[in-house]
N, C-alpha and C positions, 0 to 999 in steps of 0.2 A: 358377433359383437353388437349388430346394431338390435336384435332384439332383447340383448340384456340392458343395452344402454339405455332402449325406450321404457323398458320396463323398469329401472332404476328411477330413470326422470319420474313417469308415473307415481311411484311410492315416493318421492320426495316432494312432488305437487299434491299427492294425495295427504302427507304429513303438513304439508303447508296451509291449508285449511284446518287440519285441524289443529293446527299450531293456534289458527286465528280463534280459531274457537275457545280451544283453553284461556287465550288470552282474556275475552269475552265474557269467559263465565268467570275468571280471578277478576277480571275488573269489577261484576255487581257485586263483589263481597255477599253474597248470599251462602248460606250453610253447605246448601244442596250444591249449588254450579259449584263451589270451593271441590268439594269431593269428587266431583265429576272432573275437575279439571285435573285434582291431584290424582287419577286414575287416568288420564289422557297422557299427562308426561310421561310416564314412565314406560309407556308401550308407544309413544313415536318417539324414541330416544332408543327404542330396542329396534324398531322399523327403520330408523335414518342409519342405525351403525351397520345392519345388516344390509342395506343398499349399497351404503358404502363399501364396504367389504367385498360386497358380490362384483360390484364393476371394479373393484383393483385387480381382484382375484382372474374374473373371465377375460380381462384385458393381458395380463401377464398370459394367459391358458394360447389367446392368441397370436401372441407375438410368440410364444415357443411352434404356436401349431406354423407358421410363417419361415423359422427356423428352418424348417425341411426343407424345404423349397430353394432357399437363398439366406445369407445372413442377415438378419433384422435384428439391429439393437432392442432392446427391451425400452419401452419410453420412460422415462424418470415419472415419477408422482410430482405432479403440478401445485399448482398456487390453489387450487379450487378445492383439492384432495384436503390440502391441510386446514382449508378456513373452514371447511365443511367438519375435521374433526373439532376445530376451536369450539365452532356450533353445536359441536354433541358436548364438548368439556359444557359450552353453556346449559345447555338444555340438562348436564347431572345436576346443577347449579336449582336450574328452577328445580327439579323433583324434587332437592330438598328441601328449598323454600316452601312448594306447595304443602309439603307434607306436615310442615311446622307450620304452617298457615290453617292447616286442614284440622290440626291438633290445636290451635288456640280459637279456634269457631266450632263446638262439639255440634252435632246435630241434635236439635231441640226433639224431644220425643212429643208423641202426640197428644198424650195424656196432659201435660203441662202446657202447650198451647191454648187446649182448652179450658182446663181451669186458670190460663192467666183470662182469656176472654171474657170467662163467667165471674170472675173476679171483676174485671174493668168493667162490666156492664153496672153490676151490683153494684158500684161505687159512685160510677156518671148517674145511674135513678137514684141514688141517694142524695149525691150535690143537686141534684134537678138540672144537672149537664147531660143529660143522656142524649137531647135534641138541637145541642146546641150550633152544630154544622161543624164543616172541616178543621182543623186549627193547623197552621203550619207554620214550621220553624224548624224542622229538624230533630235530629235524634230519634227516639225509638220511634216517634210516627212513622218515620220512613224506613224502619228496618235493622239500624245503624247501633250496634251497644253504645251506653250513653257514654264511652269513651273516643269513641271512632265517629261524632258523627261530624258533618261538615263543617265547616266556620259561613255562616249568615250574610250579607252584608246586612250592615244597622241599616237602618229607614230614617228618612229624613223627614 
């Protein structure tokens, strides 16, 4: 039991990180990190339920292999057993979110980034902005569709 135990702890520090990391890539709202993070749920959400499972399972295998020997009650499933499945019920929660997340930000193909570039370039040497330096304020400068971008504070 203690090396399934250790081994369970393992995969569930091991999903712990990459928990933080999905979390990380959904926070920059970027095309790419969005996909990558919507492909990270859904396989530590199949690693945390099979952890789980595996120490109910080898823990119950033990207390019968104990059986022989003397009578050992079987121990009930704990407070930890059950917040830990609350945690998978959450974690179905984000896959779908991600997945609808994933599905309202498509990835920009390459060809269209380019001609939006050659587009913008051709436009700033037409205004004679093409050298004008940085401008900042938000929205598509930084990445953000021009419905999703920050709020500002005004300047005084």
């Amino acid at each position: 039991l203690y090396c399934v135990g250790t081994a369970c702890a393992a995969v569930f520090v091991w999903n712990l990180c990459w928990h933080f990391l999905a979390l990380v890539w959904t926070y920059n709202l970027n095309p790419r990190n969005i996909r990558r993070a919507s492909c990270a749920w859904p396989s530590m959400f199949v690693l945390h339920l099979a952890a789980s499972i595996t120490f109910v399972v080898e823990s119950e295998e033990v207390f019968e292999a104990l059986n022989v020997q003397s009578y050992y009650p079987t121990a009930p499933l704990g407070a930890s057993f059950y917040l830990a499945m609350m945690s998978a019920a959450g974690q179905l929660v984000l896959i779908v979110l991600a997945c609808t997340l994933q599905g309202q930000w498509p990835m920009p193909d390459d060809s269209d980034l380019e001609s939006e570039a050659e587009e913008e370039e051709d436009t700033d040497i037409a205004e004679g902005t093409a050298f004008a330096g940085p401008q900042y304020g938000g929205g598509a400068d930084f990445g953000y569709p021009a419905a999703a971008a920050p709020m500002m504070a005004p300047q005084l």
